[in-house]
matplotlib code that plots the C-alpha trace (Angstrom):
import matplotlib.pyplot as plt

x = [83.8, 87.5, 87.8, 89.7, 92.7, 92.8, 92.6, 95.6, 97.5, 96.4, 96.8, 100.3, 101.1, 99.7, 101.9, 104.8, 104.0, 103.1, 107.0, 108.5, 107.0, 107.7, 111.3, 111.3, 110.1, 112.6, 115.2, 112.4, 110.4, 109.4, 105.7, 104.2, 101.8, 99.2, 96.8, 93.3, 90.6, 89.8, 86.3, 85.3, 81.8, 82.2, 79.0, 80.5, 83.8, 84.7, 88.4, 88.6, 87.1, 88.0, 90.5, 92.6, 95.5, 94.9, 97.0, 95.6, 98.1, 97.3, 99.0, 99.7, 100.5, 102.5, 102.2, 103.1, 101.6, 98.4, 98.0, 95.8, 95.1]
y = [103.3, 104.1, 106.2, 104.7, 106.8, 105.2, 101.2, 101.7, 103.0, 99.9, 97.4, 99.4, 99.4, 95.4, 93.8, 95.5, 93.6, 90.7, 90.6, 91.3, 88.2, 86.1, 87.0, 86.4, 83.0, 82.1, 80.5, 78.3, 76.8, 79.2, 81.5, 83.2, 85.7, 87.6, 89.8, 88.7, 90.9, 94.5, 94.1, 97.4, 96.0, 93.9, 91.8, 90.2, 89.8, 86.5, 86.1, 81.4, 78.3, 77.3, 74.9, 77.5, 79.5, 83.5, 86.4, 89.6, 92.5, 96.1, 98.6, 102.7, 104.5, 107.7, 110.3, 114.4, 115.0, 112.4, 108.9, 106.2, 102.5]
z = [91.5, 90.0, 87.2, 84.2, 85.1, 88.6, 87.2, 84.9, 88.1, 90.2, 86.9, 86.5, 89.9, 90.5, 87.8, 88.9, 92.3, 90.4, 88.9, 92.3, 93.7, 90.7, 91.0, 94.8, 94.4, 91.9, 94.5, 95.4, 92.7, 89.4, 89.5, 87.8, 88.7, 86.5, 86.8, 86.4, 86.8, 88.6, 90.5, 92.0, 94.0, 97.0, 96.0, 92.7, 94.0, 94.2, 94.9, 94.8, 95.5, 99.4, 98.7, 96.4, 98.1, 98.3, 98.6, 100.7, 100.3, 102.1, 100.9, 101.7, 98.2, 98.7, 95.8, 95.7, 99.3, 98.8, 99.5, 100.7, 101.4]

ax = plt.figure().add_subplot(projection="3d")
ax.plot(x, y, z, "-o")
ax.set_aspect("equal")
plt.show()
């Protein structure tokens, strides 16, 4: 599980994201993007129902000489 520190990085680090790609979609049609929920156990993580449209982002975080996926 994530320490409390650690979720207020991701939910920090998410909306920021979250912005970017409202602002990228701008030209095209407006969106808005929020941030939902943080679910930390693969067995009550339910991400939509089948026929909604899903976003899978991987990323690689960089900070003083540590980082991770």
């Amino acid at each position: 599980p994530y320490t409390t520190i650690e979720q207020d990085l991701i939910k920090k680090m998410v909306d920021l994201v979250l912005a970017d790609m409202g602002a990228a979609f701008e030209p095209l049609s407006p969106a808005t993007f929020q941030f939902e929920r943080l679910e930390t156990n693969p067995r009550f993580a339910t991400i939509t129902r089948p026929a909604n449209a899903a976003l899978l982002v991987r990323m690689r975080v960089d900070m003083d000489e540590r980082g991770g996926m």
